[in-house]
Each structure stands twice: as C-alpha cells, then as structure tokens.
VOBASE-671028 format. One record per residue (C-alpha): x, y, z; residue in three letters. Coordinates in steps of 0.05 Angstrom, whole numbers, plus 5000, padded with zeros to 4 digits. Layout:
BEGIN
XYZAla ...
% end
This chain:
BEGIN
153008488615Unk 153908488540Unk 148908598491Unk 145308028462Unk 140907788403Unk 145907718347Unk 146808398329Unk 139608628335Unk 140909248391Unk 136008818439Unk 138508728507Unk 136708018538Unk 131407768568Unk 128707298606Unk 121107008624Unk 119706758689Unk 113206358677Unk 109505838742Unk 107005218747Unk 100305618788Unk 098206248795Unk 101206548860Unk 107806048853Unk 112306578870Unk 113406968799Unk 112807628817Unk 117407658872Unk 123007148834Unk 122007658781Unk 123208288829Unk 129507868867Unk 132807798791Unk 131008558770Unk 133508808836Unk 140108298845Unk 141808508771Unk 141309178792Unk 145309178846Unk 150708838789Unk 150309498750Unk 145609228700Unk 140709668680Unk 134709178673Unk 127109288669Unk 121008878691Unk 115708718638Unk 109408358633Unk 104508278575Unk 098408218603Unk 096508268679Unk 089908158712Unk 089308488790Unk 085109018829Unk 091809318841Unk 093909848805Unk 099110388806Unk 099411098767Unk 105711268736Unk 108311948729Unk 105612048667Unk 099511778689Unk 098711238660Unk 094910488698Unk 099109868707Unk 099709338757Unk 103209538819Unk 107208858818Unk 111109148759Unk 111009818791Unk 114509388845Unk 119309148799Unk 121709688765Unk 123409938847Unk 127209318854Unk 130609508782Unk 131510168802Unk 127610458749Unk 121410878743Unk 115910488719Unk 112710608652Unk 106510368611Unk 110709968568Unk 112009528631Unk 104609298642Unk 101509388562Unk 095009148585Unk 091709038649Unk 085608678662Unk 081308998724Unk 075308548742Unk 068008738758Unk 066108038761Unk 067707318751Unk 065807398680Unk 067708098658Unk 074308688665Unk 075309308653Unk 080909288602Unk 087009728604Unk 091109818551Unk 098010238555Unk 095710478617Unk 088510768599Unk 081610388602Unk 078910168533Unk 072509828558Unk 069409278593Unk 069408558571Unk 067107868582Unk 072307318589Unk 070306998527Unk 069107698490Unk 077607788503Unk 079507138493Unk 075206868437Unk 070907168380Unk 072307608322Unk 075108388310Unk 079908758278Unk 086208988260Unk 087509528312Unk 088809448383Unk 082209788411Unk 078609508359Unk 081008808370Unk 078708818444Unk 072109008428Unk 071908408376Unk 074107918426Unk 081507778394Unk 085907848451Unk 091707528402Unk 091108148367Unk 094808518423Unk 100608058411Unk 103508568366Unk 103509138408Unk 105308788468Unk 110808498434Unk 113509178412Unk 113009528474Unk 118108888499Unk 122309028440Unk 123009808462Unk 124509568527Unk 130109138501Unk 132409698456Unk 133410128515Unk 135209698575Unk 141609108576Unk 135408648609Unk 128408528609Unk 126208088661Unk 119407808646Unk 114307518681Unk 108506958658Unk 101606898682Unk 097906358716Unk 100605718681Unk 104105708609Unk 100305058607Unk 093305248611Unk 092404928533Unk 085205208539Unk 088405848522Unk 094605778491Unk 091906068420Unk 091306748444Unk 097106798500Unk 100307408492Unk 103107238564Unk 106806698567Unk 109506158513Unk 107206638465Unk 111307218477Unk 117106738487Unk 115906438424Unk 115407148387Unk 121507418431Unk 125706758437Unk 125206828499Unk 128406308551Unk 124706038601Unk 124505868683Unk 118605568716Unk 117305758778Unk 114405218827Unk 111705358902Unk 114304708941Unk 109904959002Unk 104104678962Unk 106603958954Unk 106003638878Unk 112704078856Unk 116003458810Unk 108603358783Unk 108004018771Unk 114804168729Unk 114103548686Unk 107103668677Unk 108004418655Unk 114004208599Unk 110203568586Unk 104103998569Unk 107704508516Unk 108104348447Unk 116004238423Unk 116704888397Unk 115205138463Unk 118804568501Unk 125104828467Unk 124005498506Unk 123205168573Unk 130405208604Unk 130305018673Unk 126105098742Unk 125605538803Unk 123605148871Unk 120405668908Unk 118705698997Unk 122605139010Unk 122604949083Unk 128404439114Unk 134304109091Unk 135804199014Unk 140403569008Unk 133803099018Unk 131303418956Unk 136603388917Unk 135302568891Unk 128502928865Unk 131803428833Unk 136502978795Unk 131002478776Unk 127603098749Unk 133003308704Unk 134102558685Unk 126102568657Unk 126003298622Unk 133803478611Unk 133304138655Unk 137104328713Unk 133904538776Unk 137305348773Unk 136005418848Unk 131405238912Unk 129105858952Unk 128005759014Unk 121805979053Unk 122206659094Unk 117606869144Unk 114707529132Unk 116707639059Unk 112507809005Unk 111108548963Unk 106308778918Unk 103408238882Unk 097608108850Unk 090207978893Unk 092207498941Unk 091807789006Unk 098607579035Unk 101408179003Unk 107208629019Unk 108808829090Unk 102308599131Unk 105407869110Unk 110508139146Unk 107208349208Unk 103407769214Unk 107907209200Unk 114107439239Unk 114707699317Unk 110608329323Unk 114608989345Unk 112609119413Unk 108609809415Unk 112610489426Unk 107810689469Unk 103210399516Unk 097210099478Unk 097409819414Unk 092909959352Unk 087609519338Unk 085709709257Unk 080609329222Unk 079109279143Unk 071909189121Unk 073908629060Unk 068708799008Unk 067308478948Unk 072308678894Unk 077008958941Unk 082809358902Unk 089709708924Unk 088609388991Unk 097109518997Unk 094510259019Unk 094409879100Unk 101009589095Unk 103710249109Unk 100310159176Unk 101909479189Unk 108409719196Unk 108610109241Unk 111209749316Unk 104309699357Unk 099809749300Unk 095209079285Unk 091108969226Unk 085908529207Unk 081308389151Unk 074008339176Unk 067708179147Unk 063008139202Unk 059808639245Unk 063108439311Unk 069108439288Unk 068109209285Unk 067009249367Unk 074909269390Unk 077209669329Unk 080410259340Unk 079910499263Unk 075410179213Unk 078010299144Unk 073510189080Unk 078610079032Unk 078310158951Unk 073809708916Unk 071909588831Unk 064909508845Unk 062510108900Unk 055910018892Unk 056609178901Unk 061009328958Unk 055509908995Unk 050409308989Unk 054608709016Unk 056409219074Unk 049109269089Unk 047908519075Unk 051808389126Unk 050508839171Unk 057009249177Unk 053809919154Unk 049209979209Unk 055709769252Unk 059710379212Unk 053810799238Unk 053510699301Unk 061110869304Unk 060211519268Unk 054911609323Unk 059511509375Unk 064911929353Unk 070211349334Unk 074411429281Unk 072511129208Unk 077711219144Unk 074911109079Unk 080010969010Unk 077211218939Unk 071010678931Unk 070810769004Unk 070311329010Unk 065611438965Unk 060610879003Unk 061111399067Unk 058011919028Unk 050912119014Unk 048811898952Unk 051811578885Unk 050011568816Unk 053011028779Unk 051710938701Unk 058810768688Unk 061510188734Unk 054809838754Unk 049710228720Unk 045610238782Unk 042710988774Unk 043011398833Unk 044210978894Unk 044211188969Unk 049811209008Unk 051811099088Unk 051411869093Unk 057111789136Unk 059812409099Unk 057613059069Unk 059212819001Unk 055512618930Unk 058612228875Unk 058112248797Unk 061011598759Unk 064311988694Unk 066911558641Unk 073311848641Unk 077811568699Unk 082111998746Unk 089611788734Unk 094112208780Unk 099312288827Unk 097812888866Unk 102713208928Unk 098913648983Unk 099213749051Unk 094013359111Unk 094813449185Unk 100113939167Unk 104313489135Unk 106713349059Unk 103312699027Unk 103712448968Unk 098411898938Unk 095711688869Unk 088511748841Unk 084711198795Unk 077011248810Unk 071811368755Unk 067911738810Unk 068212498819Unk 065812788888Unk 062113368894Unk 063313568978Unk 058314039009Unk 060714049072Unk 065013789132Unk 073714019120Unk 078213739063Unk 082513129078Unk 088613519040Unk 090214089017Unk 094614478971Unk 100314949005Unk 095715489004Unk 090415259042Unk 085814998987Unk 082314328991Unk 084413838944Unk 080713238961Unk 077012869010Unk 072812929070Unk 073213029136Unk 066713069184Unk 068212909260Unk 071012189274Unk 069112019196Unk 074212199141Unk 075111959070Unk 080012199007Unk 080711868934Unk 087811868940Unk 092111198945Unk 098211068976Unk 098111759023Unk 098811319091Unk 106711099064Unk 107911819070Unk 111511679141Unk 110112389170Unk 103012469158Unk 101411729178Unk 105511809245Unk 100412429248Unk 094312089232Unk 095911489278Unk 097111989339Unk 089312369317Unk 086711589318Unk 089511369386Unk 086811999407Unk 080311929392Unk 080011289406Unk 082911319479Unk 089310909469Unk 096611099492Unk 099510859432Unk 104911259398Unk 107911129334Unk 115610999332Unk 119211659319Unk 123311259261Unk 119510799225Unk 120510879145Unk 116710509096Unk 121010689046Unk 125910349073Unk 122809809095Unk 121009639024Unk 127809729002Unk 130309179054Unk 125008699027Unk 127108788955Unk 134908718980Unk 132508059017Unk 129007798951Unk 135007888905Unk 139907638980Unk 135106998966Unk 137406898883Unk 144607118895Unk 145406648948Unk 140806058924Unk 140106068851Unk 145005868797Unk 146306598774Unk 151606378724Unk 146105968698Unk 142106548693Unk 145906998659Unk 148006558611Unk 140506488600Unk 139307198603Unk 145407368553Unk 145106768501Unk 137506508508Unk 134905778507Unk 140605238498Unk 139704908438Unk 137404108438Unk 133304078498Unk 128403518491Unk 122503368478Unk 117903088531Unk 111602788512Unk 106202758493Unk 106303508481Unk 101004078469Unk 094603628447Unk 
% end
C-alpha cells in the first residue's frame, strides 16, 4: 500500500461509522485492521471518542476501550492512548467519568460534555461542557497515527446521524470532515429496516458530509444473498453508493466490544455446540449482573474452556446449582453492594461462604466481599459496610490504579491489569498472588471466598486450568479442564475469521481504493439533508 494524502506523509484512512449502535462496527473495523495485516500493511485502529465500562491498560498504563485494544490485536500492534483519546466511563444515565489520553479528568453530566461553555485547553474544555473542544486533540492524535502507520482504520459511534449532536461530534462526520475521511456505514440486516436505515443515515447528513459517505456494509446476513441483491441495486439507484459487501451471519462470533453482553467468546459458547466436558461433570459458573457492570470479558476466559457453562444471574436462586459465583467488576461498588442486597443475592453469597462453596470476586467485586468501604470518590457514600465475606477494608483514593502487573497464584505465572480507584487494606486471610518471592501482591483469599483487583488473570491458561481444578474440588464435581485449551489462540482464530469474513465478502478493491485515494468525488446529494 502506497502512501496517500497528496504528499502530506499521512497514511490512509478509513471511518467505519453504523446506522445503530451495536450494528457491527467494531468487529468490521477489527476484520479490516486484521485482513490488512495479514496483507503486510501496517495499519492501526483508532477511535475518537468511546463510551463503555470496558476498559483495558496499556503498557504504559494508560485507559482505553478494550474494543480498540482488540483492534490493534487484530492489527498486530500494541495498543496505545492515541488509539482511544477519550473514553467515556458511566456512573449513571446522566453522568461519566471522562478519560482523556488514557487518564481520568473528572466526572460529567451528558449535557455538561456535550453542551455549555469552557475553554481553550482540553481539561479545561471538559469541565466547561465543550466536548468540540477535544476535536483538536483528537484529531492530532489521528494525524500521528497516520504519520506513523500506511492505515488508520477508524471506527464511528452510535449513528453519524444523530443531528441532535452533530455540532460537537468529534466521532463521527466530524472527524471525517476534519480528516477527509471516506466513509462505510455499517448496517445489521438481523434487525430488519437495513434499506431504511442506509438512506436514512446519508439522507440525514448535510452535503458536505454526504460527500464523505462512500458506500455501505450489510452486516449478519442470514440466507441466500442473490434475493437481496434487487435491494441492493435499488439502493444504489436512490443514493449513488455501492453496496461494498454483505457479511454473512456466524454463529458464535463476536470480541471485545463495547457493553452489550454478547461479547467475545461466551457468544461463542453459547450460540454454537458446546464442547463436551473433559472430564466427567461440567462447570456450572454463575455471574451476579450488577448494576454498572464493567470488564465483564474477564469470564470469557472461562467460557472457553470445554465443560465450563456460564450464566449471568440476577436472582437469588439462580445461585443454588452454581458451582462458582463470581462478582464481577462494576463503576458504581457501592450501587452494586446495595442492588445485591435488594435483591437478595448477598444473603445468598453468605450462606455460600457459610457453606464452604467457592465465591470469586473481580476488582469492584471484590471489593463488595470485604468488610467495610469508604467511598468519597465514586459515590460519595462515606464509609459503607460490606458482605464481610473477606478480611478486607477499602479506601476510594482519587487517583486510579492503572497497571499491568505479572505474579504468580496457585503456583502459576498470571498476568492481569488494574483500573480501580479503590485501594485495599487486607488484615487477614492469604494473598490471591504473589510476587516470585513469596510476597503478596494483591487480593484475598479466606476459605471458599477469594477476591483480587486484577483483570484479565483467568486468560492466563495455566493458572485458570488451576483454579478450575481448586473449584471442581470444592465444589464436588469431576470436571477437569482440557489439558490444551488456549485463549490466546482462540482469540487469534476469531480475529482470522473476522478479516476470512471481509476478504471473502467485501469488495476489498473497493476498499483500498477507498483507503488509498479517499471519497470519490461527485457523489450526490440526497435530500433533504442535515435540517
């Protein structure tokens, strides 16, 4: 691939944008970063602005989505800030924690980001409410990416049509307009409306815009392609754009994406045959889905493994059959330790602690299982009490934990990533891991109840093969995990089937061309336009 942009040293790019949120972008954008890859291109994922409850830590510790930390695997390439230049983390329907170039600048209503007045710098344009204010650093980490890499492969969020919000997109149509950026919708066909919602979309962009908009994606597709192919060309006869590819539906596919819970490989698990067990029982796992839920990808490590089920549970019951209950990472731990007793699931965690059965709790988690809280940072609740499931007392600090430790637990190497605001103090019970040494690093554990800040440890295939042998255990199940199972690998094989899918069923010439030379020039206009 040659250089592009008329002698500017910027590599090409390319902005995949949907016609919903959840269409399909962030995996179209992985299959292009990962089949350019495999090309010899050396490409990079980008996006502006991202809003999720999962989050990744890069090595230089720095926050971003872990959707772009999925695409820069699929691109081959070690993720960076500049990937993810600010990431929205919310604590409610109408307020986030706002990241920007990977560190938290503060917390702020919908309308404080995306309306009102501030000033000149980043930080203090957030705090004024003037999210189009962060169009200028956004727009130069893209540029550095461009500088370095022959192809940035962008991706939109929600809708580029939401005209509510097209004055401060920073996203979407905006950085494509500031970039010259071509444009692909993506549109999920699974949901019905697809035509309606690809005219709509260009139909709803003012011409400038419109004159970015270069063609569409049909995404999940499910039958025979040549009875969609009369829509397809009365599509292109109404907006002038060619349809660059249908890709068709696949069972069990899906990474990291953004909150929806058919994420990664426990899509995979439960849409496609199960793996029959190694052993003789299988694992029944279930996830306590508190409010707020975030880096619930830490389970799809155990989903899997052959043998191992997983389910999301919110109801005490649900608990009864359970073989491990995991409380998994949440943004609002003290929210989350009421709704548990709301509900009636933290007497049921009790009783099970009781009993002697085995109970894993992930960074907000964990941090519920211990003794006491005090919170003037996240939910400014004071000091709160906790299940007192472990020996353990937490301190909100304003400064967050960004990290991605290596240590050793149940005598075997595991590697995770830290982003809590909460610091534990432990007075009691063992360390989850340790350093080579001997020396506890972090976590808790106290009989059948353990807990650890650190994300991410259970895809450390030795150790979780470990820990699932200690849980059937405990739990009186001949299960045994398979001897071979690599999540590593597993992941790669997903990101090979995602670019399999554009190769194979997208108009890659179209693409590159795209990706090389930008927008053609005199697309037309569809009206009425932006109002």
């Amino acid at each position: 691939m040659s250089r592009n942009s008329g002698g500017t040293g910027l590599g090409g790019g390319l902005l995949i944008a949907g016609t919903t949120s959840d269409a399909g972008k962030s995996v179209v954008t992985a299959g292009i970063c990962r089949w350019l890859a495999r090309r010899g291109v050396k490409v990079a994922p980008f996006k502006g602005q991202n809003m999720s409850l999962n989050s990744f830590v890069t090595r230089e510790g720095a926050e971003i989505g872990r959707a772009q930390a999925m695409q820069a695997q699929a691109a081959r390439v070690e993720p960076t800030a500049l990937m993810n230049p600010v990431l929205l983390k919310p604590g409610s329907d109408r307020s986030s924690q706002v990241v920007l170039m990977g560190k938290p600048v503060g917390e702020l209503s919908a309308r404080g980001f995306f309306g009102g007045s501030g000033g000149s710098s980043p930080g203090k344009a957030l705090h004024g409410g003037r999210q189009e204010a962060l169009l200028g650093p956004v727009l130069a980490c893209l540029e550095e990416l461009r500088s370095t890499y022959d192809a940035v492969i962008c991706e939109g969020a929600g809708s580029p049509a939401e005209i509510n919000l097209r004055r401060t997109d920073i996203v979407n149509m905006g950085i494509a307009r500031a970039a010259r950026l071509p444009v692909v919708v993506v549109g999920d066909i699974d949901r019905g409306g697809v035509f309606a919602s690809f005219f709509g979309t260009t139909a709803l962009l003012s011409p400038e815009d419109q004159a970015l908009v270069a063609g569409y994606l049909v995404n999940k597709f499910r039958g025979d392609v040549s009875l969609l192919e009369p829509g397809l060309d009365m599509l292109r006869g109404l907006t002038g754009r060619a349809t660059l590819g249908v890709l068709p539906f696949r069972h069990g596919l899906g990474i990291d994406e953004e909150d929806g819970l058919r994420v990664s490989l426990r899509g995979a698990v439960r849409e496609s045959v199960v793996a029959p067990p190694y052993g003789a029982d299988v694992l029944r796992i279930a996830v306590c889905a508190v409010p707020l839920m975030s880096n619930f990808t830490d389970v799809d490590a155990l989903a899997a493994e052959p043998g191992v089920v997983v389910r999301f549970v919110d109801r005490p019951e649900e608990l009864a059959d359970a073989d491990l209950v995991i409380v998994p990472g949440t943004r609002g731990t003290v929210r989350a330790l009421a709704w548990l007793r709301e509900r009636g699931l933290a007497d049921a965690l009790a009783l099970r602690a009781a009993e002697g059965r085995p109970v894993l709790g992930i960074c907000g988690g964990y941090q519920i299982l211990g003794e006491r809280i005090d919170d003037e940072v996240e939910s400014r609740a004071g000091e709160v009490a906790g299940l007192g499931l472990l020996p353990v007392r937490v301190r909100f600090e304003r400064e967050k934990t960004l990290a991605r430790p290596v240590g050793v637990a149940l005598g075997e190497r595991v590697e995770g990533y830290e982003i809590h605001h909460g610091v534990a103090d432990v007075r009691g019970g063992d360390a989850f891991v340790m350093d080579p040494e001997g020396r506890a690093l972090d976590g808790c554990r106290a009989g059948s109840v353990q807990g650890t800040h650190w994300h991410g440890a259970l895809e450390s295939d030795a150790f979780r093969r470990r820990f699932l042998t200690e849980v059937a255990r405990t739990a009186g199940r001949r299960f045994v995990p398979a001897p071979d199972t690599s999540f590593g690998a597993l992941r790669e094989e997903q990101l090979d089937l995602l670019a399999d899918l554009v190769e194979e069923h997208a108009d890659t010439a179209a693409l590159l061309r795209l990706i090389e030379e930008g927008a053609p020039a005199g697309l037309p206009f569809i009206p009425p336009g932006a109002p």
